[in-house]
FITORLO-966052 format. One record per residue (C-alpha): residue number from 1; residue in three letters; x, y, z. Coordinates in nm, 2 decimals. Last residue first. Layout:
@num->NUM	residu->ALA	xx->X	yy->Y	zz->Z
...
REM end
This chain:
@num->72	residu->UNK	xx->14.94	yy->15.23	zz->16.47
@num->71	residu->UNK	xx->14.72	yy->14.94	zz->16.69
@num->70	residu->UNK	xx->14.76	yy->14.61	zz->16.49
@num->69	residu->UNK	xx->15.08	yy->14.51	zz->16.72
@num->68	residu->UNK	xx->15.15	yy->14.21	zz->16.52
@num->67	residu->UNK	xx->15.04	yy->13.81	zz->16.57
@num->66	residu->UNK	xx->15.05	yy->13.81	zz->16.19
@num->65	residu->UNK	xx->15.30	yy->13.56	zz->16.05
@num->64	residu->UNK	xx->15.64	yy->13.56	zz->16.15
@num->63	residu->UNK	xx->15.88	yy->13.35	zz->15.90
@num->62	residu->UNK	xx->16.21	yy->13.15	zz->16.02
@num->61	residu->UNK	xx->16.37	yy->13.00	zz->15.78
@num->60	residu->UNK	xx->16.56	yy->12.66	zz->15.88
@num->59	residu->UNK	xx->16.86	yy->12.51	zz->15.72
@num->58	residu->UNK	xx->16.94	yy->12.15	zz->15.87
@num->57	residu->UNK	xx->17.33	yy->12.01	zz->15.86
@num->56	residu->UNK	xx->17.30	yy->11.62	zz->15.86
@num->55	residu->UNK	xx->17.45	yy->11.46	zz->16.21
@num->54	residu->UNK	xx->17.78	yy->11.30	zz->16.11
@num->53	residu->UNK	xx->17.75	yy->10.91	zz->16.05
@num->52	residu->UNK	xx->17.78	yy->10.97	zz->15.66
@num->51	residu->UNK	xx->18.06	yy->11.21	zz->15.76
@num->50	residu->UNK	xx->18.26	yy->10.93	zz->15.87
@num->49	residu->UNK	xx->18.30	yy->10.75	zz->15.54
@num->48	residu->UNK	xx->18.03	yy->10.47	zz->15.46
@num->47	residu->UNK	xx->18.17	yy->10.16	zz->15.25
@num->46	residu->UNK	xx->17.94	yy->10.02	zz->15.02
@num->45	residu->UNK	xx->18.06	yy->9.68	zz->14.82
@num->44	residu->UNK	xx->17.90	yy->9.54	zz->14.50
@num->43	residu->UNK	xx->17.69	yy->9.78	zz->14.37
@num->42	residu->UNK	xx->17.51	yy->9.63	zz->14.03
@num->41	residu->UNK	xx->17.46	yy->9.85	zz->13.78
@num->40	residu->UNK	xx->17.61	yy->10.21	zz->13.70
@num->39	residu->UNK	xx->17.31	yy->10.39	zz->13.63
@num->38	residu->UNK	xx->17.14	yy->10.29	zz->13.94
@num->37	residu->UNK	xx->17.45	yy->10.39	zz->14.11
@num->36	residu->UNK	xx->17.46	yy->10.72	zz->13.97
@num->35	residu->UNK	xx->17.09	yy->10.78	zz->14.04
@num->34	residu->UNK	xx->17.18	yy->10.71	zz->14.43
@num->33	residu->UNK	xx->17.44	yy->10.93	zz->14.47
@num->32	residu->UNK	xx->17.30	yy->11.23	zz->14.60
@num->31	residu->UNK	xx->17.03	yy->11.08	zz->14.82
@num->30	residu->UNK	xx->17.36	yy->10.87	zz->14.94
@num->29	residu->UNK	xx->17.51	yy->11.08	zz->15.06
@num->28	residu->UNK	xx->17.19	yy->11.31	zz->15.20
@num->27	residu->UNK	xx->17.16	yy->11.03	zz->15.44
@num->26	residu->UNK	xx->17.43	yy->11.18	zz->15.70
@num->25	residu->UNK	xx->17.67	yy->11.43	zz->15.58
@num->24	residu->UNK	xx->17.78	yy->11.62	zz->15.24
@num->23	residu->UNK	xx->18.06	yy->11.77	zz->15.18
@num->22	residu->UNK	xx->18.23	yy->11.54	zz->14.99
@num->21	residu->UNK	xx->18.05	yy->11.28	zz->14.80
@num->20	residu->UNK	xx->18.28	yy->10.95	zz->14.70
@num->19	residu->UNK	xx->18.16	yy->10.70	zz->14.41
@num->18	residu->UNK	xx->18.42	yy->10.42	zz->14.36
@num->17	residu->UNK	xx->18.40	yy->10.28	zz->14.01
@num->16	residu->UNK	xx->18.50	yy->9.91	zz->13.88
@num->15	residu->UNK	xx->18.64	yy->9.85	zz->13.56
@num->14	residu->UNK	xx->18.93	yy->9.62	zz->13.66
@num->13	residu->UNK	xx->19.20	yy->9.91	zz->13.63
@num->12	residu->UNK	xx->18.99	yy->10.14	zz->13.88
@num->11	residu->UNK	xx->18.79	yy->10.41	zz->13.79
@num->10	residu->UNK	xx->18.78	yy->10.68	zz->14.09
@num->9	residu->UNK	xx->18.47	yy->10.92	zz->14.10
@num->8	residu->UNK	xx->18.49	yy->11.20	zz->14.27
@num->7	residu->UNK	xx->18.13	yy->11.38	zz->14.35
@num->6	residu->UNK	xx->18.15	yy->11.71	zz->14.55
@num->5	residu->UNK	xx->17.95	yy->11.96	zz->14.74
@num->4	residu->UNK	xx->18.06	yy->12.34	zz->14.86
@num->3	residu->UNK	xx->17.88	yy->12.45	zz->15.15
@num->2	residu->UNK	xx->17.62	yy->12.68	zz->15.15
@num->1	residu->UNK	xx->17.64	yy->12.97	zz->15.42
REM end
């Protein structure tokens, strides 16, 4: 099952923005963010939540290839 992912940004009165993914773990963070922060300029501080240090979730698909019972 997917799970849902979020961006919220938070402006604060000097003019700087906070970036925080939700539902997302490990690298994929900052994967997601990365183009925002290019956008932005210059990154000043980067504070990693707990669910960067969470293990990334991995969907596989398994697929069987040949290896059938050819006599029918």
């Amino acid at each position: 099952m997917a799970t849902k992912t979020e961006i919220e940004f938070t402006i604060n009165e000097d003019g700087s923005v906070e970036i925080h993914p939700k539902g997302v773990k490990g690298k994929k963070c900052t994967d997601l963010t990365r183009e925002i922060e290019e956008a932005l300029g210059i990154v000043k501080n980067v504070t990693y939540s707990q669910e960067y240090y969470e293990q990334e979730e991995t969907n596989y698909t398994t697929v069987n290839v040949g290896g059938g019972d050819d006599n029918k």
